[in-house]
PyMOL Python script that loads the backbone (N, CA, C, O; Angstrom):
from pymol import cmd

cmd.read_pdbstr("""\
ATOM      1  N   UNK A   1      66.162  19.891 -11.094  1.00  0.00           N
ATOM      2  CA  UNK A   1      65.206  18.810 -11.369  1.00  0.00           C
ATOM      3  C   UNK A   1      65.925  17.609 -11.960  1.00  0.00           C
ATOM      4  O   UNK A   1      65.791  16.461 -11.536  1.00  0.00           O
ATOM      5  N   UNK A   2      66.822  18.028 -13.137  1.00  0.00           N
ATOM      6  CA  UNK A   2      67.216  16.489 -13.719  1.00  0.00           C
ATOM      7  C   UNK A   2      68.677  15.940 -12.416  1.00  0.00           C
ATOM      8  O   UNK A   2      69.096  14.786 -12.515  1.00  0.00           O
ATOM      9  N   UNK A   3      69.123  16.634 -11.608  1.00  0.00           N
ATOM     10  CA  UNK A   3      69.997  16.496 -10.778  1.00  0.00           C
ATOM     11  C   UNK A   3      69.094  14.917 -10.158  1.00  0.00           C
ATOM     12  O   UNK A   3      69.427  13.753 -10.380  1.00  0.00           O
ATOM     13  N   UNK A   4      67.968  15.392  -9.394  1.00  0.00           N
ATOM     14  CA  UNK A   4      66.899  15.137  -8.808  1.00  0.00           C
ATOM     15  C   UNK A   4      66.666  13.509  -9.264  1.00  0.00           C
ATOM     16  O   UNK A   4      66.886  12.472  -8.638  1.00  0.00           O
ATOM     17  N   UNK A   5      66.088  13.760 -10.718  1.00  0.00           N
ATOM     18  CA  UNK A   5      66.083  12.430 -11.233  1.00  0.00           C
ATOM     19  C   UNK A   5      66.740  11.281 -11.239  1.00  0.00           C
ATOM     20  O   UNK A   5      66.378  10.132 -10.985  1.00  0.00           O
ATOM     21  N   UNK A   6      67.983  11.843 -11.637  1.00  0.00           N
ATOM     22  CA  UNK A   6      69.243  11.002 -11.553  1.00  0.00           C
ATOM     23  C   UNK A   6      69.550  10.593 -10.940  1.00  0.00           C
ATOM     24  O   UNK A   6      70.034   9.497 -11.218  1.00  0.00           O
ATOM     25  N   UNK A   7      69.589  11.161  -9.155  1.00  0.00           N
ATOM     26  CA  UNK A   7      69.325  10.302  -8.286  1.00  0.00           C
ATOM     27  C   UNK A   7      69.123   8.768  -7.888  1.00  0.00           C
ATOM     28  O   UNK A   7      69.693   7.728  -7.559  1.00  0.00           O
ATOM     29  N   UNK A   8      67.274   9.693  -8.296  1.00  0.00           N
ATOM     30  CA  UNK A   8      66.283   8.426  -8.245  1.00  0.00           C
ATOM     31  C   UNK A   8      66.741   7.627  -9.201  1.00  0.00           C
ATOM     32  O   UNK A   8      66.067   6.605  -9.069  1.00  0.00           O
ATOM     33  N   UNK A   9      67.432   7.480 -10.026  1.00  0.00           N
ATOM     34  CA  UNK A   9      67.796   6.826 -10.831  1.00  0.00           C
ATOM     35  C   UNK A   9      68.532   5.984 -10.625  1.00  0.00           C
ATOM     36  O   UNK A   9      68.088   4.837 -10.662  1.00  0.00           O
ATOM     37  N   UNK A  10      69.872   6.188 -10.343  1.00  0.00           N
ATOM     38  CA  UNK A  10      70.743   5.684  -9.657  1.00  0.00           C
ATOM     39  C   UNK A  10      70.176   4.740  -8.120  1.00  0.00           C
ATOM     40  O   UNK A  10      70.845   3.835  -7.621  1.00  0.00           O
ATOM     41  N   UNK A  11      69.245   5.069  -7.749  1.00  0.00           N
ATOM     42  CA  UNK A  11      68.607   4.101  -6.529  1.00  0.00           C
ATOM     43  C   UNK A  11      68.047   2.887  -6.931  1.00  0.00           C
ATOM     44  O   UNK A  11      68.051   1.785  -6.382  1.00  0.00           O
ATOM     45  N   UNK A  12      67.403   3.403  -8.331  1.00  0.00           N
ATOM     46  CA  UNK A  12      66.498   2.086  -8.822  1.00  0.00           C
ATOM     47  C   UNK A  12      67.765   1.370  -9.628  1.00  0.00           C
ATOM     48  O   UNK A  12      67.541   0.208  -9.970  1.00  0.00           O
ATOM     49  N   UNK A  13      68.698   1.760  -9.876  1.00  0.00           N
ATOM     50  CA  UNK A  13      69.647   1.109 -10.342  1.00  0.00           C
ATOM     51  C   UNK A  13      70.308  -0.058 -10.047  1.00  0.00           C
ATOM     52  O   UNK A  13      70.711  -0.931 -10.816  1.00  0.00           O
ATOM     53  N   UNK A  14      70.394   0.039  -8.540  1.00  0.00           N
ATOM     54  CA  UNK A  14      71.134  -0.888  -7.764  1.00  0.00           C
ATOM     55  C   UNK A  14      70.066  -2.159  -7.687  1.00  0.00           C
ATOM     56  O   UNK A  14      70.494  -3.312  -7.648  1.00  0.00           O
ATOM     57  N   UNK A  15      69.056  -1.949  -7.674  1.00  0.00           N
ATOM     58  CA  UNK A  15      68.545  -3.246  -8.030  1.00  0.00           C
ATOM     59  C   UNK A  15      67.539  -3.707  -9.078  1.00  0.00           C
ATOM     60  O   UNK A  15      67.032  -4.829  -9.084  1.00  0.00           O
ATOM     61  N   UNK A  16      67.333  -2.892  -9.827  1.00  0.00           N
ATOM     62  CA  UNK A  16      67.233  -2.920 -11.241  1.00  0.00           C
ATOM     63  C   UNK A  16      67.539  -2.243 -12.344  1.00  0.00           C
ATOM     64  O   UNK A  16      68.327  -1.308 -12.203  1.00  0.00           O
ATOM     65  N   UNK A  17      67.075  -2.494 -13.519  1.00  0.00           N
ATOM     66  CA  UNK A  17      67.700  -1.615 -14.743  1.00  0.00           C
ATOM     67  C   UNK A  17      66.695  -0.307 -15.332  1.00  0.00           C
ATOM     68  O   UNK A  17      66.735   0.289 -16.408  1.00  0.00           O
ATOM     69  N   UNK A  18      65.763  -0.140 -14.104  1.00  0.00           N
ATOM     70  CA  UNK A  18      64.962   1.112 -14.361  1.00  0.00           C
ATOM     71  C   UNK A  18      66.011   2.361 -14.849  1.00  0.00           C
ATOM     72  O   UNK A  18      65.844   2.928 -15.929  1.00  0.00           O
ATOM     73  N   UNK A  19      67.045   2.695 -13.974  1.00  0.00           N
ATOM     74  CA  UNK A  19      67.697   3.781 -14.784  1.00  0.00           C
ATOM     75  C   UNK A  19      67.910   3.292 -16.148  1.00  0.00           C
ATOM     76  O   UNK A  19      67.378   4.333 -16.533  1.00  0.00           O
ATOM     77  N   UNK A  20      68.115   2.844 -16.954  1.00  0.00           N
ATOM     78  CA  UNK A  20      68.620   2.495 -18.556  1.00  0.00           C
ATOM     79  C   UNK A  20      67.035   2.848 -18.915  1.00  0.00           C
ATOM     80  O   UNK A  20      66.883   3.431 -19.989  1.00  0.00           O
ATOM     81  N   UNK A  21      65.874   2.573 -18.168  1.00  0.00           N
ATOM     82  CA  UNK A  21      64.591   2.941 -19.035  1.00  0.00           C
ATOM     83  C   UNK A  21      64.584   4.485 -18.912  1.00  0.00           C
ATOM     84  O   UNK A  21      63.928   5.128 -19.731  1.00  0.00           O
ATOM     85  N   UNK A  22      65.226   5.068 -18.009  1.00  0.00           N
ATOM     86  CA  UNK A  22      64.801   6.138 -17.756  1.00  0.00           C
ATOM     87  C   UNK A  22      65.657   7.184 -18.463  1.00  0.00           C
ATOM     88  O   UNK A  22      65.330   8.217 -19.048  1.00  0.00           O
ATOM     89  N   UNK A  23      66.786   6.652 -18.255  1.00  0.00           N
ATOM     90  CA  UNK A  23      68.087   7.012 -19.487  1.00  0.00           C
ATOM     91  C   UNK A  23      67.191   7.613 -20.893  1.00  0.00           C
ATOM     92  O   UNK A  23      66.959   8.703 -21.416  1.00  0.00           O
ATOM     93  N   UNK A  24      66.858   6.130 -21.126  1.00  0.00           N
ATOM     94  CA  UNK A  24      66.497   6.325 -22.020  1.00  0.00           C
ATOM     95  C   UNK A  24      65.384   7.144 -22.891  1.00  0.00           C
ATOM     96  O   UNK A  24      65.469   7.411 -24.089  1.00  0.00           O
ATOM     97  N   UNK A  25      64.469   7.430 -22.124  1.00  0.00           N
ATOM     98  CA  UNK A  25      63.462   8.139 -22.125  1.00  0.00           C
ATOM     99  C   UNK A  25      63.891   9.568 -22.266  1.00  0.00           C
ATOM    100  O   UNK A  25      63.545  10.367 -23.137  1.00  0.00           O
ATOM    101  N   UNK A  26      65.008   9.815 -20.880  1.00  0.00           N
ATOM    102  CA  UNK A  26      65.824  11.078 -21.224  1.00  0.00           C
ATOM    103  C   UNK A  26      66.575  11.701 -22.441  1.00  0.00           C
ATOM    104  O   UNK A  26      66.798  12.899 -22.623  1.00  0.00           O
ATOM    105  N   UNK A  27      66.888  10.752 -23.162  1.00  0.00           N
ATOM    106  CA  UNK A  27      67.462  11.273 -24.153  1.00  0.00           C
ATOM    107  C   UNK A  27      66.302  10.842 -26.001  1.00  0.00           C
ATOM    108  O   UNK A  27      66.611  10.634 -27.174  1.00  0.00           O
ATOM    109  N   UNK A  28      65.416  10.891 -25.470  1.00  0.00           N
ATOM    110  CA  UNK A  28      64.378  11.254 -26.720  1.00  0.00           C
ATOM    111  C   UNK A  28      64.505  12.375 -26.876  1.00  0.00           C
ATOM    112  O   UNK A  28      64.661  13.285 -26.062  1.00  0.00           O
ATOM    113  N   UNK A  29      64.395  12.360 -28.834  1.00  0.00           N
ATOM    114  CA  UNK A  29      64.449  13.666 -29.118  1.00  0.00           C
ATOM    115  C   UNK A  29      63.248  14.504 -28.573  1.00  0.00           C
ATOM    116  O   UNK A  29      63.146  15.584 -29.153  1.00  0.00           O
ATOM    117  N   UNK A  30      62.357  14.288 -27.651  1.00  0.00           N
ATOM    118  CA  UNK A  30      61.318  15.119 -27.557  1.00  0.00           C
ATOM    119  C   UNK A  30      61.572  15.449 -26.065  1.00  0.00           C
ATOM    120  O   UNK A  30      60.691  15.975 -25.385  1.00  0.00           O
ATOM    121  N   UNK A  31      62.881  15.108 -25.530  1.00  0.00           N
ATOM    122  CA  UNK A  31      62.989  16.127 -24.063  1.00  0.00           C
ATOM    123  C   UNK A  31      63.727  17.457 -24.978  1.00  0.00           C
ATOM    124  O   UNK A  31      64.180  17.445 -26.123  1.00  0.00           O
ATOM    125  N   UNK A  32      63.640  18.593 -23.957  1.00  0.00           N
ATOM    126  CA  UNK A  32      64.046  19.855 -23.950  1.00  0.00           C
ATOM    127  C   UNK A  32      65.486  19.425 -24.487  1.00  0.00           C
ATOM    128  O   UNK A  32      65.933  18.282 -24.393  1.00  0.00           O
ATOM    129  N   UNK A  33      66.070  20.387 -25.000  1.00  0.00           N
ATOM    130  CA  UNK A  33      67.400  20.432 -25.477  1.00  0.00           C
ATOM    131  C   UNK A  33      68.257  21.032 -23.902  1.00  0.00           C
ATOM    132  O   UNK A  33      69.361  20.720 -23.458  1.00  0.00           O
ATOM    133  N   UNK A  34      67.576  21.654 -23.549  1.00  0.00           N
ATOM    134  CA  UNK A  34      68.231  21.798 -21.926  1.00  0.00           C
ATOM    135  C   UNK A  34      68.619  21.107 -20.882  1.00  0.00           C
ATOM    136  O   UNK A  34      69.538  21.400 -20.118  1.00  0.00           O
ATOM    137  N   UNK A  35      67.863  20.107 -20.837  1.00  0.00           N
ATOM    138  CA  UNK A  35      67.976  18.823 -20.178  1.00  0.00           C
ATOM    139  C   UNK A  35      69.265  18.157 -20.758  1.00  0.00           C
ATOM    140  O   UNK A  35      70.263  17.886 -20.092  1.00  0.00           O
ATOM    141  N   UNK A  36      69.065  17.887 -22.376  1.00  0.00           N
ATOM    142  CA  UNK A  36      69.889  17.122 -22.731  1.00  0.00           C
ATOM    143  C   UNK A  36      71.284  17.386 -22.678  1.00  0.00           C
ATOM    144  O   UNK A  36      72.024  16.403 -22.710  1.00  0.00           O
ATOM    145  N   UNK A  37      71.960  18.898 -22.578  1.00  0.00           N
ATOM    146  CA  UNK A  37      72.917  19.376 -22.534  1.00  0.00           C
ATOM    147  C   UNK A  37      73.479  19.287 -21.249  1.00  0.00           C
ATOM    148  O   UNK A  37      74.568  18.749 -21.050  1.00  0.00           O
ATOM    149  N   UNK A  38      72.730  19.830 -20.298  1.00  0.00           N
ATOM    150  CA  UNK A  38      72.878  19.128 -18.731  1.00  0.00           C
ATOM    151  C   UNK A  38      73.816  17.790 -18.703  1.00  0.00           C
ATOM    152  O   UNK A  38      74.908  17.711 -18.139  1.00  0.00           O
ATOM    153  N   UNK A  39      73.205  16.831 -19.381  1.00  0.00           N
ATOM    154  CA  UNK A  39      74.011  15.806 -19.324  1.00  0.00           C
ATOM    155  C   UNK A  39      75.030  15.413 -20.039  1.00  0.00           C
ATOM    156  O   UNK A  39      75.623  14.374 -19.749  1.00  0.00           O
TER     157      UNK A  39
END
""", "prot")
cmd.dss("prot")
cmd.show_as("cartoon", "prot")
cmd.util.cbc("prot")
cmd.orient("prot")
């Protein structure tokens, strides 16, 4: 799944700065600690 995201992330990247929102969102302390280690 977060493979997945990142992706999409990286797509919206290229023409905007949605990944950095999404980044960011990802690394709130209120995602899973699993996720966060992933990365």
């Amino acid at each position: 799944m977060l493979k997945f995201l990142a992706k999409v992330a990286e797509k919206y990247a290229k023409s905007t700065n949605t990944a950095c929102v999404v980044w960011s969102i990802f690394h709130q302390p209120k995602m899973p600690a699993s996720l966060v280690k992933k990365d």
